[in-house]
N, C-alpha and C positions, 0 to 999 in steps of 0.2 A: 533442419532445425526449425527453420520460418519459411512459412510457406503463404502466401495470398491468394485467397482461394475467388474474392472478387473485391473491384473499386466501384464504390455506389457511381452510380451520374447523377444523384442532386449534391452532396458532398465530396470531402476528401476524405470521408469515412471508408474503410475496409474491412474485410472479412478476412480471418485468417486462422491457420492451425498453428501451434508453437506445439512442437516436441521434447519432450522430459522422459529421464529418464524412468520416472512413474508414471508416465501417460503422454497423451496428447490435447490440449488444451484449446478450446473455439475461441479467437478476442471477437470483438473486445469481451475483456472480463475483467469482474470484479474480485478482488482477494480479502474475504474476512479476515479478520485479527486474530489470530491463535499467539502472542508476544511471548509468554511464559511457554507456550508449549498445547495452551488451553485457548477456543473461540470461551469466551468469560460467560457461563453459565451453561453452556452446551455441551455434547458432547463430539465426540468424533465423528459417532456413526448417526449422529442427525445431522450432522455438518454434510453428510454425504446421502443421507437421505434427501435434504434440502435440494441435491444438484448441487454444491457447491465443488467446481473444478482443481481450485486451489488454496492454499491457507497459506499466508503469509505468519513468519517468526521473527524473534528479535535476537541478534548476537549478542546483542550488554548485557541482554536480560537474561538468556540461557547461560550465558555465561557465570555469571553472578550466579545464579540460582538454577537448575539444579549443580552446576558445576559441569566442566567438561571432562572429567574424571567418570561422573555416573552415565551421560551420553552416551561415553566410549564403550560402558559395560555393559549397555542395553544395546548396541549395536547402532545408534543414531535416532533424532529423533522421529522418526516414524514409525519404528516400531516400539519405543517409548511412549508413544501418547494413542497410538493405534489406528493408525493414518497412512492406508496405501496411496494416497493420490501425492498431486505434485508439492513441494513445500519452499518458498521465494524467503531466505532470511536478508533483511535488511541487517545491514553493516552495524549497528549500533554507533555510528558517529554522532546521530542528529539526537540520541537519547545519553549521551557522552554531553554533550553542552547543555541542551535543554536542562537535564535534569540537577545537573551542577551548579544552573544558574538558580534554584531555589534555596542558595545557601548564600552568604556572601563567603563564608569559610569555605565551601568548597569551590567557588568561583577562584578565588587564593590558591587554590590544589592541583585546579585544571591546569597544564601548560599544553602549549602544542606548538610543536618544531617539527622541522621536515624530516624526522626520524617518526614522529607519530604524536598521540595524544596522551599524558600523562591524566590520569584521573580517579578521583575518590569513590569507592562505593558509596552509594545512598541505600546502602542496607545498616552496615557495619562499620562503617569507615575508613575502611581497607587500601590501600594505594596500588594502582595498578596501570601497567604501562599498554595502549593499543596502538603495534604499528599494521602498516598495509597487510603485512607477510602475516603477523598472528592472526590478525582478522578473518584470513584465505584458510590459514590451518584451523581455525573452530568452526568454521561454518562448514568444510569437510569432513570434521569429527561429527555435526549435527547431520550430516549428510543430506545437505540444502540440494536443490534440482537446478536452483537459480540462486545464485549468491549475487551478493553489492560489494565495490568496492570502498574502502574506506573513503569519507572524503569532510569539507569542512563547507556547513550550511551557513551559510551569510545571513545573520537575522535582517527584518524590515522593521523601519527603511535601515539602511547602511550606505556610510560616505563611499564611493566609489574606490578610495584606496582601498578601504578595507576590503572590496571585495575583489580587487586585484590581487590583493596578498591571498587571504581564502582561494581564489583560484588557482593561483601559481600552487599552492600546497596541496590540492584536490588535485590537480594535473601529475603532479609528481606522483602522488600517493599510485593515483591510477596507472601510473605505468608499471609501477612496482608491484600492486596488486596482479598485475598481469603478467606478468614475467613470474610470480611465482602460482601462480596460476596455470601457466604452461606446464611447469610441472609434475603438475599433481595430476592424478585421473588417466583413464583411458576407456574408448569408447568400450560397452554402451553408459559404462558406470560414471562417466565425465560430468562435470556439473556445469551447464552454462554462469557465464558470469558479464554483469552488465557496466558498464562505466556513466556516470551521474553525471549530467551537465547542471554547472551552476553560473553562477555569475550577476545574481540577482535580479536587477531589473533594468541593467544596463544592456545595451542591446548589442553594442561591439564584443562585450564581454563575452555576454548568451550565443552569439556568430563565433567569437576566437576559440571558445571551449568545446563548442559543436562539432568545428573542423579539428582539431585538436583529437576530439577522444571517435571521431569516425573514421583517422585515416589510422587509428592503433586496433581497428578490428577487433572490437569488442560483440558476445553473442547478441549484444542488444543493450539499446539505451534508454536512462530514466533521464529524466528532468526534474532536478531537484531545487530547493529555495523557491517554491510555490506553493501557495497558499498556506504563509506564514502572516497573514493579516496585509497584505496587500490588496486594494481595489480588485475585481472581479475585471473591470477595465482593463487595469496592468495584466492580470495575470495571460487575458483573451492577446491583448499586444503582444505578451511575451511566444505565447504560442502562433499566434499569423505569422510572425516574420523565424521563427525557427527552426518553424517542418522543412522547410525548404533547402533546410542546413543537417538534415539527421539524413541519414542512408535510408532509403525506399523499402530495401529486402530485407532489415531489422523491427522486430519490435522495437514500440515506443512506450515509455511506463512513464505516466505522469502521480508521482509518486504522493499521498498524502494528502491527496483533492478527494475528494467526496461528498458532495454536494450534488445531487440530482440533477440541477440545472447545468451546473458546472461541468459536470460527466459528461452530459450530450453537446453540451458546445465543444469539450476536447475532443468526442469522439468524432462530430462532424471536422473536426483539424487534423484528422488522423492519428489519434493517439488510442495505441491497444488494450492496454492495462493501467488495474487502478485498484487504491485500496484504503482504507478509511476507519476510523473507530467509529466513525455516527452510528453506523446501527445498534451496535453494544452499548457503545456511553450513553446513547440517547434513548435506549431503554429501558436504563436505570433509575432514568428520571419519568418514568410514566410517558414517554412522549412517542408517540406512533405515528412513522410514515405511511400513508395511505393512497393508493391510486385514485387516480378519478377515469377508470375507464375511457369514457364517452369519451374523454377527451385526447387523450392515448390515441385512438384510433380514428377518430375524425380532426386533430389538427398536428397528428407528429407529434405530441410532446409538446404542446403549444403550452401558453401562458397559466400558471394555474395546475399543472397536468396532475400534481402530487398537493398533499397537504398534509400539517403535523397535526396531530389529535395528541390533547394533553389528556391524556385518560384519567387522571387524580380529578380532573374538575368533577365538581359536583354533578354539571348536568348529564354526566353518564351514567350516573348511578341506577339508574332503570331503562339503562339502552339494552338492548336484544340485538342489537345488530352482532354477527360475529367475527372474531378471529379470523385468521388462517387455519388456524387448527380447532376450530370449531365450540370455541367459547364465547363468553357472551363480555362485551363491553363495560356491562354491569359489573360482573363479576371482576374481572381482571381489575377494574376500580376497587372493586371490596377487598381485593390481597393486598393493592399495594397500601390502601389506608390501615388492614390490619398487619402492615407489615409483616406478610408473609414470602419466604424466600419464592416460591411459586411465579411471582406476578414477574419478577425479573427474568425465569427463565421463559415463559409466555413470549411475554415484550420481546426480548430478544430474537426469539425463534419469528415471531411474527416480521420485524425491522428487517429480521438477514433474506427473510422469505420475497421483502419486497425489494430489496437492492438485485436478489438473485436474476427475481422477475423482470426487473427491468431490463437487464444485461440480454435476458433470453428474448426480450419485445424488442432493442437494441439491433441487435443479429439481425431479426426475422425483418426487419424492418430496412436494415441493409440491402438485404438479400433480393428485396422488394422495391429498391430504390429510392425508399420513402423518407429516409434520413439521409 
């Protein structure tokens, strides 16, 4: 299922293969946003023209929309959106709060007990109950490669009780996810399923949940309730003293980090996978991550390595520099100021091309000792 293919000597960074039932997967990697079903302007077969290994989906949101009704009738999502490779749905817990919290009436609607989470569509307003067990049966009807367990994200900061209660209910859940989890599947068609460690930014907590969801033998572990607006400090603490507490032979998903700098610092902590909206959201807004080479390869990813280019500003208006895909800076500025749908799908393609890149200098870089 996981396999480590090498352990750098300048880091705790690794190399490894993870098996799915739609392929075989290099970490560390990164997982575009496909939430609805769709990477947001692209399509499938540039998702995988890109080299993109895997797509990440959401359960709230398939759920809701198209319905787990229409899933079933197209056979799962993969072959509804037209996507042989591997597909990781997240639980829709953390988009269960989140987005409930933009109402105070639906904040009123949300409950959550150790049976599960009650909650309102933010479509329709619809009432609908998610426990551990339904979560395990949609995300088999989407027919995920890697599912999540239910579980309950601790906002930041949070009093320590609070995230005592949140864990004790994230512990339960996951046991239960797993036991019905056992049931379902059988090789080669089985879906791995991973258990969330939370507990905020407590550190007995982040240790008690560690041991907790590693001795329940799960196919591999996230780390969740990170980079919810926590210092980059906390987040670095939270990962040095927890690697140490996750099982060596499991992937590790540091789930919702996506930040360049932040990526190589988890990856130098040993953490596999990872996955992020920046490159989509942040294309929408004209804003382009760009390499700086030279410096990639003469200081590791040293200070500086990346920079955002606001493409809207004026002074690109007669830049010739190009693209990834072979357009001019100018240009790409002239669509989004004439507000043409075009400039967004560019942007995009361009951001996911550089996360990709990275991932694949990431590897190479491992393999080299150089990370």
């Amino acid at each position: 299922m996981f396999e480590i293919i090498k352990h750098s000597k300048k880091s705790k960074a690794r190399l490894g293969i993870l098996k799915t039932s739609h392929g075989n997967i290099a970490t560390p990697f990164f997982m575009p946003i496909a939430t609805k079903g769709s990477v947001k302007a692209v399509s499938s077969e540039e998702m995988a023209e890109l080299g993109s290994q895997i797509l990440l989906a959401n359960t709230y949101h398939l759920y809701l929309q198209p319905g787990i009704k229409i899933l079933k009738k197209f056979g799962g999502l993969h072959k509804f959106m037209n996507w042989s490779g591997p597909i990781l749905t997240d639980s829709g817990g953390y988009q269960v709060f989140s987005l409930s919290e933009k109402t105070r009436e639906a904040v009123s609607l949300r409950k959550i007990t150790s049976r599960g989470v009650e909650f309102q569509s933010f479509i329709d307003g619809s009432k609908h109950l998610f426990t551990p067990e339904k979560v395990q049966d949609i995300q088999d009807i989407i027919g995920s490669d890697i599912k999540m367990v239910l579980d309950v994200c601790s906002p930041y900061p949070c009093a320590k009780s609070q995230a005592e209660k949140d864990l004790e209910i994230t512990h339960n859940w996951a046991e239960r996810s797993l036991k019905k989890h056992k049931t379902q599947g059988a090789p080669p068609k089985k879906s791995l399923l991973f258990g969330i460690v939370q507990g905020s930014v407590y550190k007995d907590l982040r240790i008690k949940s560690a041991k907790f969801l590693s001795q329940l033998n799960f196919d591999g572990l996230a780390i969740g309730g990170l980079a919810v607006g926590e210092p980059n400090k906390k987040m670095y603490q939270v990962l040095d003293y927890l690697m140490d507490y996750l099982p060596e032979n499991k992937p590790r998903y540091l789930m919702g980090v996506g930040r360049p700098e932040n990526i190589i610092e988890a990856v130098k902590r040993g953490v596999d996978m990872f996955d992020c909206v920046i490159p989509t959201r942040e294309a929408r807004h004209g804003r382009l991550y760009q390499m700086q080479k030279s410096k990639v390869k003469s200081q590791n990813f040293g200070k500086d390595f990346y920079r955002i280019l606001n493409i809207t500003n004026s002074k690109f208006s007669h830049s010739k520099q190009l693209l990834s895909r072979g357009y001019t800076f100018g240009y790409l500025r002239h669509l989004f100021k004439a507000g043409e749908p075009l400039a967004i799908r560019l942007a995009t393609l361009h951001n996911l091309k550089f996360f990709l890149d990275l991932f694949r200098q990431m590897r190479l870089n491992i393999s080299r000792d150089k990370l």
